[in-house]
N, C-alpha and C positions, 0 to 999 in steps of 0.2 A: 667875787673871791672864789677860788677852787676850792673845791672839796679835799681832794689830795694832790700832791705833784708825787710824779713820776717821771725815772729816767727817760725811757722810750712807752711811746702809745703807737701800737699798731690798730689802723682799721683795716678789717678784713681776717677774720679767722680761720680761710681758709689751709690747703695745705702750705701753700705758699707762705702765710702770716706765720701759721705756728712751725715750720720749719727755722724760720727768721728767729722767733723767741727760742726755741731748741738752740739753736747756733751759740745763742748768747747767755745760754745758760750758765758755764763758769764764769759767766763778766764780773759777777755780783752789781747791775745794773737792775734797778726797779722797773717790772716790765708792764703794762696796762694791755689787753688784747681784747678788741672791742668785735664778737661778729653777730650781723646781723639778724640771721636764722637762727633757728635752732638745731639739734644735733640732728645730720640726714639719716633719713631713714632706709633700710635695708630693703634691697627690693630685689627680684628675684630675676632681675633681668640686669645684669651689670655693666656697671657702664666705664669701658674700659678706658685705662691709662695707658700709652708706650711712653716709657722710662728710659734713657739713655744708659749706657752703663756708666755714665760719670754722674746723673742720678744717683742710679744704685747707691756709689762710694760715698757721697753726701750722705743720702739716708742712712746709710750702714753707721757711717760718722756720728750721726746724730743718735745713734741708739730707736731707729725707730724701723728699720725693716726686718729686725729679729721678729717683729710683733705680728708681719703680715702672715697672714695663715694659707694663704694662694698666690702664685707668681710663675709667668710660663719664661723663659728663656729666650731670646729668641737668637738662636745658631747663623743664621742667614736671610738676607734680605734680598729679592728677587722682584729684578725692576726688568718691567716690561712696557711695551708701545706699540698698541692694539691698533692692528692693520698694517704694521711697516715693519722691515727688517728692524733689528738691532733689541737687546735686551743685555743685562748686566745682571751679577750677581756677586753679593760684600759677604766675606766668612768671616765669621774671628781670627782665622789666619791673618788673612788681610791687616785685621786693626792692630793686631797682637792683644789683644782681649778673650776672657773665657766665654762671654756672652755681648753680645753687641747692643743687648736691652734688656727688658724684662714687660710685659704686659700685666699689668693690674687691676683690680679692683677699687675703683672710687672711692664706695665706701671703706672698705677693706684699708686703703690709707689713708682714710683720714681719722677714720678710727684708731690705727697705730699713732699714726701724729698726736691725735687726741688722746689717746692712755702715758704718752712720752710725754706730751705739755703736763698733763696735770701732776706729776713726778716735781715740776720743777717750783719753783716759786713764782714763776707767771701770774698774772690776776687776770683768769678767761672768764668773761664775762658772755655768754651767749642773749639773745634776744636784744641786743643794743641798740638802738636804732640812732645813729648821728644827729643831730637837729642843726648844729651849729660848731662849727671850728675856724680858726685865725690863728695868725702868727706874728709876734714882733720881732724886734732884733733879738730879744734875753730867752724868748720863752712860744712855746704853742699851747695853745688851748682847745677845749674839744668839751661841749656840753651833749651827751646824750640821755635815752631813757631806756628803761626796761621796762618788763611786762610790767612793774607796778606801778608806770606813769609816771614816778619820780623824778626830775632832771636832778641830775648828777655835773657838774661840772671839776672836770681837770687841768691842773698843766703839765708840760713836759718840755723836756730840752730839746728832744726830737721827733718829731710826729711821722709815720710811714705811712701812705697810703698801699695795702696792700688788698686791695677791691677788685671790683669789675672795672673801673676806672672812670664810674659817676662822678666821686669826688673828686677828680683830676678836674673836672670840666671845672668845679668851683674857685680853683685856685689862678689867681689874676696873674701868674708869670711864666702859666700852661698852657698848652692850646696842645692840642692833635690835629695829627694826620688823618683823614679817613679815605678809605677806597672799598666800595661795594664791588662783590664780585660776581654780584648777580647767578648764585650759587648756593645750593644747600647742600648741607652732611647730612645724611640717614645714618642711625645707625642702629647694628641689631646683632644679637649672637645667633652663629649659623651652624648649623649640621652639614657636614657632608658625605658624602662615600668613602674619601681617605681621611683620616684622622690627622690632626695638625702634625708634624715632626719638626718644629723650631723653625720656621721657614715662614717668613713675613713678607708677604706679597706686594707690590707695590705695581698698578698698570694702569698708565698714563692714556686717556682715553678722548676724544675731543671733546666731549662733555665735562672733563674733569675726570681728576684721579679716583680711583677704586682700591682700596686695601682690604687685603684679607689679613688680621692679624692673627698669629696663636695664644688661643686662651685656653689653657684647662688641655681638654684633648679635642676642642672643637675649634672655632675660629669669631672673633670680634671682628666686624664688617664695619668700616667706614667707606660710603657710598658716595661721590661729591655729582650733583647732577642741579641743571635749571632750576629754578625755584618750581614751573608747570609743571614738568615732570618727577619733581621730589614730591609734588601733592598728589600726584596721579600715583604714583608709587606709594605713600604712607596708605593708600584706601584701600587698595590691590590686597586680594584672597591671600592668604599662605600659599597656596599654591599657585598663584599667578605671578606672586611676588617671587618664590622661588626658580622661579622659570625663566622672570625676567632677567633675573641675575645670573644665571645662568648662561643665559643671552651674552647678558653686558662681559660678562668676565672669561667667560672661555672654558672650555672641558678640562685644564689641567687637575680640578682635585675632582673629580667626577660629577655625578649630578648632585645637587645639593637638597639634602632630607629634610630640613627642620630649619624654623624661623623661631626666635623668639619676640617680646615686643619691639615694634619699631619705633625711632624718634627721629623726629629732623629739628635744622633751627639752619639759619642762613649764614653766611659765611661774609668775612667781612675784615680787609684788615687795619688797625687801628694803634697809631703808635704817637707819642706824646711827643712834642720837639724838646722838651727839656722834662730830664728825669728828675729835676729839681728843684728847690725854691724855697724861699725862708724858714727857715728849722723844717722843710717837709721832703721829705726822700720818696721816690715809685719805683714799686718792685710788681712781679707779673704784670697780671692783668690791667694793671693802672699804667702801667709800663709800657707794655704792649698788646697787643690780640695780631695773632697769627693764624694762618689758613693751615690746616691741618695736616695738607703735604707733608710730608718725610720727619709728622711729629715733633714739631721743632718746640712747641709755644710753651709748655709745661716745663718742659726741661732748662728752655731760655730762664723763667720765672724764679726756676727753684736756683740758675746760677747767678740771679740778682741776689738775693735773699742769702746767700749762703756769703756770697763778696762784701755785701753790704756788712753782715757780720764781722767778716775779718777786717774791714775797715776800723770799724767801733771799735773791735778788740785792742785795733796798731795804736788807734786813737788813746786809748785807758790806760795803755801801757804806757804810752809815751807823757800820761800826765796830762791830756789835753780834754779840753771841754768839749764835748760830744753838739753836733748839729750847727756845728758852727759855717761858716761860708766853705772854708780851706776844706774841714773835711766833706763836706757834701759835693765840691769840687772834684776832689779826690776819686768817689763812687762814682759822679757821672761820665768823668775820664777814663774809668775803668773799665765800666762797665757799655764804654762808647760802642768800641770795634766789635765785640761779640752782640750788641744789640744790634745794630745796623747792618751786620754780616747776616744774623740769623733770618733777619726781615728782608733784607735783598735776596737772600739765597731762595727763601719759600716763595717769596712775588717772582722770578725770576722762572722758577721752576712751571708756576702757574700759566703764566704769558705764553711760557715757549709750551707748553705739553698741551696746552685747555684750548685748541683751536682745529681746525677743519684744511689748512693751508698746508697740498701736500708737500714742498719746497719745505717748511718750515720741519714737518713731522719726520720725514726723511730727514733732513741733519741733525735732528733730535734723535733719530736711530744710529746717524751716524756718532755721536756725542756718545751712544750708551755701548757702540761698540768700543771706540775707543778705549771706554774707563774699562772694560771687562777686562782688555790687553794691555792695559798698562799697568803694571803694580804698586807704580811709587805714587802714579798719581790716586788708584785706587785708596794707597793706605791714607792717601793726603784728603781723597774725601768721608772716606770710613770715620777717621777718628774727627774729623771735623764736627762732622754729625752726632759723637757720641761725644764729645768734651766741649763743645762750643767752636765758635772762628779761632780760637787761639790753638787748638785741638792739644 
C-alpha cells in the first residue's frame, strides 16, 4: 500500500527536474521530487553552464533567472579550424536576438531553481535514494529512502525520470543507444592577457573541439582531447598546462596567465530509443547525453522539461487524465524532431571536425566559409542552436 499518491513523481532533482516542477507550478497538480544528493556544494572553481538564449526565456518564464547573481552574455560565437583555411562568426545580428546565450554558474543555478522550487508547493525531498519503482496500466509506483533508512512508498499517475539515465536502463520498454567517443572534456577557468568581450570561441581541432567560453571577465575552458592525453594533461604544472593550451589553441587572446582547478570525465553519447513507457516520461539526461560541441545537451534537457509541461497543462485543461498512452504519445512526438535533430547535429559535427583527414578538414573549412557568406543560411543555423531544430 502507498504511503501517499501523488499527481506527478519526478526522479531527479536536478536543474532539469526542478525546472519541470517550476513549469507546472499553476497546474494545481500534486508534485513528489525525489533527488538523490544533497544540496551541491559551492566551490570556488565553477563549473560552468552555456545557456541558449531560448534557455534564458524559459528560466526567465519560470521566475528563476532573476535569482542568478552571475551571467556573462555571450555577443558572438567564433568558430575556427585549426591548420585549414575557413572560420565563421554568429552575432546577434545574425539571430536577431540581444544575446545568443549566457554562461553560468552550476551551482549559481541550481541554487536559483532551488530557492524557486521551495516557493512552490512541490514536496523536494533531498537524500532519496530509489530502491524500487513499477508501473501498471492506472498508476506508478516508487519506494525510496532517506537518510533515516525509512522506506517510504508512493503512487502517482505519472512518473518522470529526470536522472543521469540509470533508471532508464530499469525500465523493460527502454533500451539506449550508446557510442564512446574515445574522448575526454577538461575543464578549467582561465586567465588571459585580453579579457573576455562576449565572444565565445569555438576551434575544431583533430583532437577534438576546444572552447574558450566568457565567464565573469576571464574565460571557462572546455578542452575535448584523447582520454591519454586528457590524463597527461590533468597532472601537468600550472605552468606547463598553460603553455600547453596555449599550443593547442592559438595566440588569439594572448598568452594565457592563470589556471584554475582542472577536471576531466570522458565523453560519450547516449540517447534512449523510446522517450517513453507506462505512466513513465524521460527528460534530459535520461533522455539523452550529448557531446559538448556547440552546447547543445542542457539546453536540449531543459526544452524536454519545459514541452513536457505544456503538455500536462493542454492535458488539465482539456479535462484529461494525465500519463495516459495518448498523452505520453503526444510528448514523444513532440519532442521527436528536435531530439534527434540536436543528437545528429552534435555527432555529425564531431565525425567531420575530430579527425586528421586533409580532404575531409578542407571541406570543413570550406562548410565554415560558406556559412560566414551566407546570411539566410547563417540565421537558419544561429537560431537553430539557440531555440532547438524547430528554431
Amino acid at each position: 500500500m502507498s504511503d501517499k499518491n501523488y499527481d506527478i513523481a519526478i526522479i531527479g532533482g536536478g536543474p532539469v527536474g526542478m525546472a519541470l516542477a517550476l513549469a507546472l507550478q499553476q497546474s494545481g497538480v500534486s508534485i513528489l521530487l525525489l533527488e538523490a544528493r544533497g544540496f551541491p556544494e559551492k566551490v570556488d572553481d565553477v563549473r560552468p553552464l552555456a545557456l541558449s538564449h531560448g534557455s534564458y526565456l524559459i528560466l526567465n518564464r519560470l521566475g528563476a533567472w532573476r535569482r542568478l547573481p552571475h551571467s556573462t552574455p555571450i555577443k558572438t560565437i567564433h568558430i575556427s579550424n585549426k591548420g585549414y583555411l575557413g572560420r565563421a562568426v554568429l552575432t546577434t545580428q545574425d539571430a536577431g536576438v540581444h544575446a545568443l546565450g549566457h554562461v553560468v554558474n552550476y551551482f549559481d543555478l541550481f541554487h536559483a531553481l532551488f530557492e524557486a522550487t521551495l516557493e512552490t508547493q512541490t514536496d523536494y525531498q533531498t537524500g532519496a535514494s530509489v530502491k524500487a519503482f513499477s508501473t501498471d496500466e492506472h498508476l506508478g509506483y516508487v519506494s525510496y529512502t532517506q537518510n533515516d533508512g525509512v522506506e517510504k512508498k508512493i503512487s502517482t499517475k505519472l512518473l518522470i525520470l529526470a536522472d543521469g539515465g540509470r533508471l532508464g536502463t530499469l525500465v523493460e520498454d527502454i533500451s539506449y543507444q550508446i557510442k564512446e567517443y574515445d574522448q575526454w572534456a577538461i575543464t578549467a577557468n582561465i586567465q588571459a592577457e585580453m579579457r573576455q568581450t562576449g565572444i565565445a570561441y569555438e576551434r575544431f581541432t583533430a583532437d577534438g573541439p576546444i572552447a574558450l567560453l566568457p565567464s565573469g571577465d576571464d574565460f571557462s575552458l572546455v578542452w575535448t582531447a584523447s582520454p591519454e592525453a586528457a590524463r597527461e594533461i590533468l597532472t601537468l604544472r600550472d605552468d606547463q598546462f598553460l603553455a600547453r593550451l596555449h599550443d593547442h589553441f592559438g595566440d588569439r587572446l594572448g598568452q594565457f596567465t592563470h589556471a584554475g582547478n582542472r577536471s576531466g570525465f570522458p565523453l560519450v553519447l547516449k540517447y534512449a530509443t523510446s522517450t517513453t513507457a507506462q505512466r513513465i516520461a524521460l527528460v534530459g539526461n535520461a533522455a539523452q547525453t550529448l557531446h559538448p560541441v556547440a552546447g547543445q545537451g542542457f539546453n536540449l534537457g531543459l526544452r524536454d522539461a519545459y514541452e513536457l509541461a505544456q503538455i500536462i497543462q493542454g492535458t488539465l485543461s482539456e479535462h484529461k487524465e494525465i500519463g495516459t498512452p495518448a498523452m505520453l504519445k503526444q510528448f514523444r512526438e513532440k519532442r521527436r524532431f528536435d531530439s534527434n535533430g540536436g543528437r545528429i547535429f552534435t555527432d555529425t559535427l564531431v565525425k567531420l571536425f575530430s579527425n586528421d583527414i586533409p580532404l575531409i578538414r578542407h571541406l570543413c573549412g570550406a562548410g565554415l566559409v560558406a556559412l560566414d557568406n551566407l546570411p539566410l543560411v547563417k540565421r537558419f543555423v544561429a537560431r537553430r542552436m539557440i531555440f532547438g531544430t524547430r528554431g
